[in-house]
mmCIF file as gemmi writes it, N, C-alpha and C atoms, coordinates in Angstrom:
data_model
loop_
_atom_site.group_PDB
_atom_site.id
_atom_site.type_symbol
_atom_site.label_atom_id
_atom_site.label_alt_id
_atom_site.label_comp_id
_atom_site.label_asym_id
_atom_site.label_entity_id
_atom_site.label_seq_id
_atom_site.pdbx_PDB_ins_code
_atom_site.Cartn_x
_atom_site.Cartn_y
_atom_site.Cartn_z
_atom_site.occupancy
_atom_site.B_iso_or_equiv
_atom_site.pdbx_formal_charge
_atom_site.auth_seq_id
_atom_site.auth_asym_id
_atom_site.pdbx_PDB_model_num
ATOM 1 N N . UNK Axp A 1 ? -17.914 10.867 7.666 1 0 ? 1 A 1
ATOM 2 C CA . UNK Axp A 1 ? -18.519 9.559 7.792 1 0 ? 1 A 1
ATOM 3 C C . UNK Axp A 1 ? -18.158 8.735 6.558 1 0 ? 1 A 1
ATOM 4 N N . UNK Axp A 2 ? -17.541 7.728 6.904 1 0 ? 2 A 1
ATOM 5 C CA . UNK Axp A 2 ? -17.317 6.965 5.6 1 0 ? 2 A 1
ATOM 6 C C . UNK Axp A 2 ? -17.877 5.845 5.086 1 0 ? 2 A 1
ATOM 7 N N . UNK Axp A 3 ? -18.406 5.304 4.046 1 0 ? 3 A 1
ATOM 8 C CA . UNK Axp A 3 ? -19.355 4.836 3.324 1 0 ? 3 A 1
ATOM 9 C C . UNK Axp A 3 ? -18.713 3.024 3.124 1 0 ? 3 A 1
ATOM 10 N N . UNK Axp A 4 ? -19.235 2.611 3.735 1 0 ? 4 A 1
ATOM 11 C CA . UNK Axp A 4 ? -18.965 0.927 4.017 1 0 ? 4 A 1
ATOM 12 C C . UNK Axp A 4 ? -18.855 0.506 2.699 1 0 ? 4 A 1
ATOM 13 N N . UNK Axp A 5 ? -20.22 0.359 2.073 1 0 ? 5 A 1
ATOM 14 C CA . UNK Axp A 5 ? -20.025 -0.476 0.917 1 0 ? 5 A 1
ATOM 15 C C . UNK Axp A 5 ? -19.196 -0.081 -0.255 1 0 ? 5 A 1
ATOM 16 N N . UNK Axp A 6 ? -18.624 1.255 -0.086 1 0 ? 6 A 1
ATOM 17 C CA . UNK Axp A 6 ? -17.877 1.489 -0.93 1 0 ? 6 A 1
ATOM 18 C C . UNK Axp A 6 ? -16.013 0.943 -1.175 1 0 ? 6 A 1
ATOM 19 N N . UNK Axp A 7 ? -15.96 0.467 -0.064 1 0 ? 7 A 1
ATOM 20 C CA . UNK Axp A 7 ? -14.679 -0.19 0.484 1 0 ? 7 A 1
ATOM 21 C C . UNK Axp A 7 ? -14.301 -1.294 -0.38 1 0 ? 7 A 1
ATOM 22 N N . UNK Axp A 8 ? -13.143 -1.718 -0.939 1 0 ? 8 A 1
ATOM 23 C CA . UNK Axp A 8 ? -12.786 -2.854 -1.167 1 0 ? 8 A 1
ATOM 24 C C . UNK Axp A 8 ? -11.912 -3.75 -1.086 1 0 ? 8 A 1
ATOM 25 N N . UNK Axp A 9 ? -11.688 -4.797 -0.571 1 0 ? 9 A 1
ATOM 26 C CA . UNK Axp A 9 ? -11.153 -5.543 0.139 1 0 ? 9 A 1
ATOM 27 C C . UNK Axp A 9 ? -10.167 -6.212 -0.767 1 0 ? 9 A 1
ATOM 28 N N . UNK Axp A 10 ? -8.773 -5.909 -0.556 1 0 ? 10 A 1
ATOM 29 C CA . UNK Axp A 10 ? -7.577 -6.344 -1.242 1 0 ? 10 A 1
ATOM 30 C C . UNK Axp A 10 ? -7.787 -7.623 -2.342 1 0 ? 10 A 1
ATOM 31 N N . UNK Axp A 11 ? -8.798 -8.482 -2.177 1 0 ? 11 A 1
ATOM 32 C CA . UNK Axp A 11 ? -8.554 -9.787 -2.719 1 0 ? 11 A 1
ATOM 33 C C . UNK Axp A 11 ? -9.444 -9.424 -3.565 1 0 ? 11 A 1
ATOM 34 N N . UNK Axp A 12 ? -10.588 -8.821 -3.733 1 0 ? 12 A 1
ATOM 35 C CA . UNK Axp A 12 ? -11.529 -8.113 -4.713 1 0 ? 12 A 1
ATOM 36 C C . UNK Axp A 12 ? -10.74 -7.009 -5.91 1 0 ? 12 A 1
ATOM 37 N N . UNK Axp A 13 ? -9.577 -6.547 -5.788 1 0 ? 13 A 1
ATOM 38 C CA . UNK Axp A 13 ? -8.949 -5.923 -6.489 1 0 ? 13 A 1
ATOM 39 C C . UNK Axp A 13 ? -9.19 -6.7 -8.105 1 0 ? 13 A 1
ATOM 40 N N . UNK Axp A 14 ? -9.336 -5.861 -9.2 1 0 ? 14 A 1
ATOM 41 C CA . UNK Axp A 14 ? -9.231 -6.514 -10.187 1 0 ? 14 A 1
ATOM 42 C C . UNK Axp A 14 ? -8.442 -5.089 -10.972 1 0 ? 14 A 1
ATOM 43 N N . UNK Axp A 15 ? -7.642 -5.845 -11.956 1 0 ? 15 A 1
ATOM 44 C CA . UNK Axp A 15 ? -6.246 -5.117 -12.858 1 0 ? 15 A 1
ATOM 45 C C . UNK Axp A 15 ? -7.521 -4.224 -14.021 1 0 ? 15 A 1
ATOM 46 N N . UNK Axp A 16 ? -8.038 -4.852 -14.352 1 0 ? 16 A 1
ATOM 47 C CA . UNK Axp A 16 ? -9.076 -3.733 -15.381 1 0 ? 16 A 1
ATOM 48 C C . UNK Axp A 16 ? -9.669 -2.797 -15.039 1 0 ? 16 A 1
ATOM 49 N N . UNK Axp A 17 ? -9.66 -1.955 -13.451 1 0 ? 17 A 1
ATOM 50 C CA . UNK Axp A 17 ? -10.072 -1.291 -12.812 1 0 ? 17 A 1
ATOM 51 C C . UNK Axp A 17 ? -9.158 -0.377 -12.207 1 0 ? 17 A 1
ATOM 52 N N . UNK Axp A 18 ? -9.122 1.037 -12.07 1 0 ? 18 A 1
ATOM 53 C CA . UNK Axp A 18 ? -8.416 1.697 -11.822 1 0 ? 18 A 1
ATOM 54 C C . UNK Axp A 18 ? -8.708 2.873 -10.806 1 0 ? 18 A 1
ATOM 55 N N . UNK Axp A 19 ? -9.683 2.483 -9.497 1 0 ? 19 A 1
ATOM 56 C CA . UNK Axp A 19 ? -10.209 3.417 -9.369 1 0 ? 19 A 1
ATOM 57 C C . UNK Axp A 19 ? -10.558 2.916 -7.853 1 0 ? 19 A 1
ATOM 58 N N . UNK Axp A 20 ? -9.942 2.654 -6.904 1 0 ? 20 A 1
ATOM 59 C CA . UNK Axp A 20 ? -10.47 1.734 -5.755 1 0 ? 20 A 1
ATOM 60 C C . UNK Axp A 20 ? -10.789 2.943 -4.789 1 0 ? 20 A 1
ATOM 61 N N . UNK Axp A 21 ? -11.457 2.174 -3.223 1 0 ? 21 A 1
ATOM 62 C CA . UNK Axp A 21 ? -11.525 2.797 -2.047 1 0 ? 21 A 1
ATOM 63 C C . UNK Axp A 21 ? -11.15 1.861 -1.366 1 0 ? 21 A 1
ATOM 64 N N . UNK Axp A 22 ? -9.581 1.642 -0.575 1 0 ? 22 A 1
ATOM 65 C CA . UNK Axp A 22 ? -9.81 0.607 0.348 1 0 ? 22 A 1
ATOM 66 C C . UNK Axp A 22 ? -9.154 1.251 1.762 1 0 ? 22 A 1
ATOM 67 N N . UNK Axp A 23 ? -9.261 0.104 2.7 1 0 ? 23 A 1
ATOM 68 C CA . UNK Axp A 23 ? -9.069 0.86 4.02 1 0 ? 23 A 1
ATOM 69 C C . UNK Axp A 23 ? -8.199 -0.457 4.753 1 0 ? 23 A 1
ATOM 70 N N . UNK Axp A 24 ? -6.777 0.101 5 1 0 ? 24 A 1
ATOM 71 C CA . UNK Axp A 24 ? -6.034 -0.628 5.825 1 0 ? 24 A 1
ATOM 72 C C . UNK Axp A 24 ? -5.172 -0.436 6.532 1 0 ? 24 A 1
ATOM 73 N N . UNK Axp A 25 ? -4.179 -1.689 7.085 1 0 ? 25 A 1
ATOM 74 C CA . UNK Axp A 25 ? -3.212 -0.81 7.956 1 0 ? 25 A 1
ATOM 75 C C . UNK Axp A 25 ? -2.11 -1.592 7.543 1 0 ? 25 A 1
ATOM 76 N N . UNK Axp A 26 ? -0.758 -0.603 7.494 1 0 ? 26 A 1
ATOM 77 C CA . UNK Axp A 26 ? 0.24 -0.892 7.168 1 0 ? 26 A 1
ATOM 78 C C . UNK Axp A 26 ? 1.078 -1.508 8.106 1 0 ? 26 A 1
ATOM 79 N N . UNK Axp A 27 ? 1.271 -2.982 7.916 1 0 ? 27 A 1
ATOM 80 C CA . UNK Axp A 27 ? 2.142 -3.957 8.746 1 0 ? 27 A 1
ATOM 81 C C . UNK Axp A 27 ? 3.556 -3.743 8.868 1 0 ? 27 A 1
ATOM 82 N N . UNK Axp A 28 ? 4.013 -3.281 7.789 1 0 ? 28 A 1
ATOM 83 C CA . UNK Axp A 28 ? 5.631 -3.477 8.143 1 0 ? 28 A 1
ATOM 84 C C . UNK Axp A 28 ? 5.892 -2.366 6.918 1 0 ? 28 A 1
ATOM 85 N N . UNK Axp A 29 ? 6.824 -1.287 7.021 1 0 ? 29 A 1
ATOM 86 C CA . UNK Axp A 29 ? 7.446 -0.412 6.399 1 0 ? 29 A 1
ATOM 87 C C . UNK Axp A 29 ? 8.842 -0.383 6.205 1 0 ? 29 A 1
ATOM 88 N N . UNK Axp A 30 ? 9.461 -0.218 5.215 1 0 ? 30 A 1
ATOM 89 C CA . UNK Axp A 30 ? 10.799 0.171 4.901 1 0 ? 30 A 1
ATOM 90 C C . UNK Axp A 30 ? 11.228 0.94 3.838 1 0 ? 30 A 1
ATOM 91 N N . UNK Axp A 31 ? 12.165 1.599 4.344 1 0 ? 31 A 1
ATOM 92 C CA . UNK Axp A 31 ? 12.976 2.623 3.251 1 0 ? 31 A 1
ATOM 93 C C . UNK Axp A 31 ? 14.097 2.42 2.35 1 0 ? 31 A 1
ATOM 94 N N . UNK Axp A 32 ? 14.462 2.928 0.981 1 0 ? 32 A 1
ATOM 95 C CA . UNK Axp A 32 ? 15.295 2.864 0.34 1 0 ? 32 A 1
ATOM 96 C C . UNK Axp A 32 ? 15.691 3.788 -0.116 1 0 ? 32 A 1
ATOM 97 N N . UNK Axp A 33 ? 16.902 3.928 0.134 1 0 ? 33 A 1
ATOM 98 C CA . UNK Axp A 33 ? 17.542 4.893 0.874 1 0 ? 33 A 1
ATOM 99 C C . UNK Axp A 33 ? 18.411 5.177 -0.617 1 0 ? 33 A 1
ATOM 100 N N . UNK Axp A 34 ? 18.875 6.592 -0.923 1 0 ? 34 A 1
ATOM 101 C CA . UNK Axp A 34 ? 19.383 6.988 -2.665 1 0 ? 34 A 1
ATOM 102 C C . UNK Axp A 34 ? 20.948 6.493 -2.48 1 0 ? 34 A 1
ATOM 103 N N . UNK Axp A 35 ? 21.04 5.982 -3.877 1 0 ? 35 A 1
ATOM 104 C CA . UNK Axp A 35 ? 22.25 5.487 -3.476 1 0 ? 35 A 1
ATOM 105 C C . UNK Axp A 35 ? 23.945 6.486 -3.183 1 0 ? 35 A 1
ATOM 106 N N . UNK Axp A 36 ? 23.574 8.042 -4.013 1 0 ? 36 A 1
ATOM 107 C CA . UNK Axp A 36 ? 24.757 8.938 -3.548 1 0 ? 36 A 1
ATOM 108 C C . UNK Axp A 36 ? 24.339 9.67 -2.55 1 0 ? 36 A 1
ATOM 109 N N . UNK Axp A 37 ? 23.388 9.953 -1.629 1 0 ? 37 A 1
ATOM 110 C CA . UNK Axp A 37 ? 22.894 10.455 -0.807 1 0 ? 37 A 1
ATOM 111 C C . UNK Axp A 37 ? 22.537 9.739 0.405 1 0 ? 37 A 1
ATOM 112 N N . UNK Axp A 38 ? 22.979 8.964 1.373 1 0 ? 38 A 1
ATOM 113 C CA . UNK Axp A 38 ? 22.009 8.169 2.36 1 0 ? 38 A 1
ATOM 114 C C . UNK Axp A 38 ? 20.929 9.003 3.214 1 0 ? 38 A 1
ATOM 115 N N . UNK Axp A 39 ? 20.825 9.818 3.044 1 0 ? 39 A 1
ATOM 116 C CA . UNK Axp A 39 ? 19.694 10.868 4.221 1 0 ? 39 A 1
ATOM 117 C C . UNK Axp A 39 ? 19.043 10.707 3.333 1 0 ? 39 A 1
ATOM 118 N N . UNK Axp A 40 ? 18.737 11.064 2.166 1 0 ? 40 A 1
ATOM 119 C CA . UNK Axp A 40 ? 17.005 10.922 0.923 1 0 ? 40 A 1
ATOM 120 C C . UNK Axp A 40 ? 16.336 9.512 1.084 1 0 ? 40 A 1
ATOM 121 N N . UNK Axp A 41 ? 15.775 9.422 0.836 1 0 ? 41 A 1
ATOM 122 C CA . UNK Axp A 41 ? 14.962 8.667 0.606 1 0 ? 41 A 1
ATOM 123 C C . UNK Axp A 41 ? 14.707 8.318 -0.723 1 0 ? 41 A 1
ATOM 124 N N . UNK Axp A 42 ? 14.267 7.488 -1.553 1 0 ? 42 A 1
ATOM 125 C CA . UNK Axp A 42 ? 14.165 7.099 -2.794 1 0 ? 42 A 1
ATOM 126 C C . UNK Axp A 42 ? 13.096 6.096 -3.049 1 0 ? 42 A 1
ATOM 127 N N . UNK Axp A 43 ? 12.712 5.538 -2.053 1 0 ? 43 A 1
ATOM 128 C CA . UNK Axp A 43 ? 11.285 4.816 -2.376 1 0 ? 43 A 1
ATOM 129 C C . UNK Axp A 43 ? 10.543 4.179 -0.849 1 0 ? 43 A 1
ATOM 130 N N . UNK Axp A 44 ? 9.445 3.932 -0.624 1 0 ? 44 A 1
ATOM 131 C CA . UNK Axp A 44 ? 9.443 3.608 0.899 1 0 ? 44 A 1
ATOM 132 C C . UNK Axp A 44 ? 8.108 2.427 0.168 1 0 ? 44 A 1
ATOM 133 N N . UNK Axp A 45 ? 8.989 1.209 0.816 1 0 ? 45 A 1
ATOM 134 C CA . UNK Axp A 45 ? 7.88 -0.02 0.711 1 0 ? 45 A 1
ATOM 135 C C . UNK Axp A 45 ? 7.26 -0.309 1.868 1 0 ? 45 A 1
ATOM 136 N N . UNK Axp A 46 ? 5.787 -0.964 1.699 1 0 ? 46 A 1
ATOM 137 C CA . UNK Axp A 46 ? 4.916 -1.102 2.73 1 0 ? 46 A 1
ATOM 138 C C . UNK Axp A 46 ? 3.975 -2.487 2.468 1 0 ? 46 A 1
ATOM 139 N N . UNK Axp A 47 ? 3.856 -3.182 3.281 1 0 ? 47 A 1
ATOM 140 C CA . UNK Axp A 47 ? 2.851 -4.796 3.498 1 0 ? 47 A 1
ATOM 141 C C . UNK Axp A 47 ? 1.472 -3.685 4.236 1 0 ? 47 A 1
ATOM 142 N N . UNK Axp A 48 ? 0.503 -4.285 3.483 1 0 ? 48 A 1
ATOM 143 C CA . UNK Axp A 48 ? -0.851 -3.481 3.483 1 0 ? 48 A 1
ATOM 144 C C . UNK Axp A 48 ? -2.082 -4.703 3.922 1 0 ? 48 A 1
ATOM 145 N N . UNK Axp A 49 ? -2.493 -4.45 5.185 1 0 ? 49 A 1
ATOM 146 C CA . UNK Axp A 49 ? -3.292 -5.816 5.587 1 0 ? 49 A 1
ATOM 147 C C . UNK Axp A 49 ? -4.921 -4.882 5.788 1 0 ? 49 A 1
ATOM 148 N N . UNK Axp A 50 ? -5.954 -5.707 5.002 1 0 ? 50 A 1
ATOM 149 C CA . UNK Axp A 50 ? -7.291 -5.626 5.183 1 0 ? 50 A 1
ATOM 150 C C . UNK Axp A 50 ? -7.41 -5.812 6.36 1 0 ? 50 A 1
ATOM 151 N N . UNK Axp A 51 ? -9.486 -5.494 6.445 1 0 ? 51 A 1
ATOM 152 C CA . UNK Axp A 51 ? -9.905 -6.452 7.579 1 0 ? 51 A 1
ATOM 153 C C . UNK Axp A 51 ? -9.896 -7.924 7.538 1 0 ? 51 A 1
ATOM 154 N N . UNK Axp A 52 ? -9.666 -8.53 6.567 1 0 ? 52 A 1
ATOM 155 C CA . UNK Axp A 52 ? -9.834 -10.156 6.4 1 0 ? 52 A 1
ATOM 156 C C . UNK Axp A 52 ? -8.072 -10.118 7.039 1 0 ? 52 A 1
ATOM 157 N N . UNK Axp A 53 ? -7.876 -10.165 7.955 1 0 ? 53 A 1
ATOM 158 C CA . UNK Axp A 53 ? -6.212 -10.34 8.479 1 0 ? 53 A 1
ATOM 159 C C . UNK Axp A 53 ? -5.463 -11.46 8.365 1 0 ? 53 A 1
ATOM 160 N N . UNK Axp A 54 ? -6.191 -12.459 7.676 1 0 ? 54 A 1
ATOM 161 C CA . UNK Axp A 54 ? -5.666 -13.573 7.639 1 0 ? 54 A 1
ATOM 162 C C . UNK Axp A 54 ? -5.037 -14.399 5.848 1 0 ? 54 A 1
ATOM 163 N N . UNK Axp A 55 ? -5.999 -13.201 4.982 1 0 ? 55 A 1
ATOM 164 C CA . UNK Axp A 55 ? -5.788 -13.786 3.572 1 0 ? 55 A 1
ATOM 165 C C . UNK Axp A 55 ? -5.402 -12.443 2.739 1 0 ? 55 A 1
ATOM 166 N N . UNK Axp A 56 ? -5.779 -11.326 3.295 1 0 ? 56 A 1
ATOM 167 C CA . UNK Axp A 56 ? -5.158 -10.027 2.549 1 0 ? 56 A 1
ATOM 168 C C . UNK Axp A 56 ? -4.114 -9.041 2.782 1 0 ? 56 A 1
ATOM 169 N N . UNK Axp A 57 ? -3.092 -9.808 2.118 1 0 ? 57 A 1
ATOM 170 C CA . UNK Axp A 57 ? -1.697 -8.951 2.038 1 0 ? 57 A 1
ATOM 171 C C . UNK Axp A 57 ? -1.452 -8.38 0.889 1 0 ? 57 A 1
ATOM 172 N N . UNK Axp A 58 ? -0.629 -6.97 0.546 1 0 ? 58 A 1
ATOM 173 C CA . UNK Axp A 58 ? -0.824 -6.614 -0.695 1 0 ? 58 A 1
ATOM 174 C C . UNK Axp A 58 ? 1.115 -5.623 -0.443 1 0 ? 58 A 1
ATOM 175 N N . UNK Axp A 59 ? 1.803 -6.015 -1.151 1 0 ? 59 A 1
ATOM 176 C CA . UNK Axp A 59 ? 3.265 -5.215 -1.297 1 0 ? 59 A 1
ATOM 177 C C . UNK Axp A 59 ? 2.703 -4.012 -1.985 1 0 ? 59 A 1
ATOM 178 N N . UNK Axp A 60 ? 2.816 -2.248 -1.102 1 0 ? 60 A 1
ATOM 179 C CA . UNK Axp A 60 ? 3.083 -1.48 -1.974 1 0 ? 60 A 1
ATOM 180 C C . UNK Axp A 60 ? 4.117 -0.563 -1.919 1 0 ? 60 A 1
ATOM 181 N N . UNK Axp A 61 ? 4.737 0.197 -2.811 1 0 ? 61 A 1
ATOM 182 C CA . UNK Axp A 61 ? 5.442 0.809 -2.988 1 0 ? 61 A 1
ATOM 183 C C . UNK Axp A 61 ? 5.4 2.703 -3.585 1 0 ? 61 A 1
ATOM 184 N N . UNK Axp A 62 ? 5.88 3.605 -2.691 1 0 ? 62 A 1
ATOM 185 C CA . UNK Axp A 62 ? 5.755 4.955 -3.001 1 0 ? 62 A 1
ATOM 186 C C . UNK Axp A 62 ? 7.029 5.716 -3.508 1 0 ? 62 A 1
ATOM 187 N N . UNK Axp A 63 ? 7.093 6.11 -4.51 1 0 ? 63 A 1
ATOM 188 C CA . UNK Axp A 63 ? 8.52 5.851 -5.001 1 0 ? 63 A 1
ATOM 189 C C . UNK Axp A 63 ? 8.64 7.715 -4.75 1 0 ? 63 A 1
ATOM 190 N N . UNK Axp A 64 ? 9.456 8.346 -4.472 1 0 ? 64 A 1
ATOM 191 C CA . UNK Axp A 64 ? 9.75 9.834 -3.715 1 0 ? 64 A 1
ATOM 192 C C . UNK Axp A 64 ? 10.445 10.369 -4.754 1 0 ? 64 A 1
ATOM 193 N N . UNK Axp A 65 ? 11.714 9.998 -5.379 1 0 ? 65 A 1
ATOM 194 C CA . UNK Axp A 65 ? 12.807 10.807 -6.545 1 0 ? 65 A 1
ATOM 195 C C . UNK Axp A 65 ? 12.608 10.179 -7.408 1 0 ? 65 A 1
ATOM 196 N N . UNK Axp A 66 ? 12.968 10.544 -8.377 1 0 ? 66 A 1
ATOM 197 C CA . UNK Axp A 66 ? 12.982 9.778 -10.331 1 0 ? 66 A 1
ATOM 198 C C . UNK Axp A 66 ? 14.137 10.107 -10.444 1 0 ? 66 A 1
């Protein structure tokens, strides 16, 4: 069961804080692909939309190799 008020909503994000719970769905995904290898993967970016669907967009990025 997950705890409502603990949620926070992309536009509430603040940089002095390091520690969120938020809940969304990922709009659009893409891969970047290593540059001597094309089958790896090397980082996969993602557009991250709240429930406010109209004002919270957030670019993130999961980076796979160093």
């Amino acid at each position: 069961m997950e705890n409502v008020d603990r949620i926070t909503l992309l536009n509430d994000i603040d940089v002095l804080t390091t520690n969120y719970t938020i809940k969304v769905k990922i709009v659009s995904l893409w891969r970047k692909k290593m540059r001597d290898n094309e089958r790896e993967t090397y980082r996969i970016d993602m557009i991250l939309m709240d429930e406010k669907q109209n004002s919270s967009f957030l670019h993130a990025q999961a980076i796979f190799k160093i």
